[in-house]
N, C-alpha and C positions, 0 to 999 in steps of 0.2 A: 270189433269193439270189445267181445268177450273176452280177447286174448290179454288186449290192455288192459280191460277192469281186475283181472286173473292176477296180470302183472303187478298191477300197484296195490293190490291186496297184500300181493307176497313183499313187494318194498316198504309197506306202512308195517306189516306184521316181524320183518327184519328191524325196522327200527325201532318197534316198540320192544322187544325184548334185547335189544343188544345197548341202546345205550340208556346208561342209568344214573343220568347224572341231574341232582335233585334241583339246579338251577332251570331244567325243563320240564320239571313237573305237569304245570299246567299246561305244554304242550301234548308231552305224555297222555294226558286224557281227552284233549281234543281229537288225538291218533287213533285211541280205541272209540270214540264218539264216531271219528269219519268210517275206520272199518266196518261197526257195526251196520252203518250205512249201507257202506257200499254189499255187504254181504246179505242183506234185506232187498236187495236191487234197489236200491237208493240212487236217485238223479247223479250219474257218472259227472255231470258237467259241472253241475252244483258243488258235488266232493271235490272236484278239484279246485276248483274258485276256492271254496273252504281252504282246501288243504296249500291252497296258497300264500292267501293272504297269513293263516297262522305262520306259514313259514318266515314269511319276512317278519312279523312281529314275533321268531321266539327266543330273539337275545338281542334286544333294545340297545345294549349295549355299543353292539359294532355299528360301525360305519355303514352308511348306504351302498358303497361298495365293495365293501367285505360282509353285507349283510348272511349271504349264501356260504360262500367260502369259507368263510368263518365257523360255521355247524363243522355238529360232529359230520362223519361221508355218510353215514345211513340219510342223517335230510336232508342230504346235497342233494344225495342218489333220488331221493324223491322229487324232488323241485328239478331236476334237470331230466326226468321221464315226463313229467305234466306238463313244464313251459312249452317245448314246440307242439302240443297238442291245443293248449291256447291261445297260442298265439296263430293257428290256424282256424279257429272259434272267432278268434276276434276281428282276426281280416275279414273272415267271411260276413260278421254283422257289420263291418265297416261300409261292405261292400254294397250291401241290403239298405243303408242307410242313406249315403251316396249316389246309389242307381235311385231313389224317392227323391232327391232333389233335399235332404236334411245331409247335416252336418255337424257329427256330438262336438261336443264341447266339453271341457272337463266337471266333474259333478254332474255328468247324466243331462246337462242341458244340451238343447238342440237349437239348430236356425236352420230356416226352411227360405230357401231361396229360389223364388220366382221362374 
């Protein structure tokens, strides 16, 4: 886990000084907000949720799918080191929720069946 937090330290810190372009500004500082995180031993799982969600919202612009592709490759390169690390996060709560006899629902609702 240290290697990977090491890693997207080094991916967030590549993207923050390489692109400079002012239509990302306010992602820009969401990048050194998550760093500074992560570099304080801040919740690895959390900065990544974070540094997700910011990524799909940091050019409203594109299309849903060209949302990613679209970025400059430094936040490609980020979003595509984080996804399969949550998406094994997220099976695994799928799976914790499922073996209980619940069943999320989108918006965080559940049904709990018999």
């Amino acid at each position: 886990m240290e290697e990977q937090r090491q890693k997207l330290i080094d991916l967030i810190d590549t993207a923050y000084n390489n692109v400079q372009n002012p239509k990302f500004k306010d992602f820009q500082n969401n990048l050194l907000k998550l760093a500074k995180e992560l570099n304080n031993n801040g919740d690895y799982i959390k900065v990544m949720l974070a540094l997700r969600t910011d990524l799909l919202q940091a050019d409203l612009s594109l299309n849903i799918k060209k949302r990613i592709s679209g970025l400059p490759d430094e936040y490609s390169a980020i979003y595509y080191f984080i996804e399969p690390q949550l998406k094994t996060i997220d099976a695994k709560v799928l799976d914790q929720y499922t073996h209980c006899g619940f069943i999320p629902l989108k918006f965080g609702s559940t049904v709990k069946y018999p």
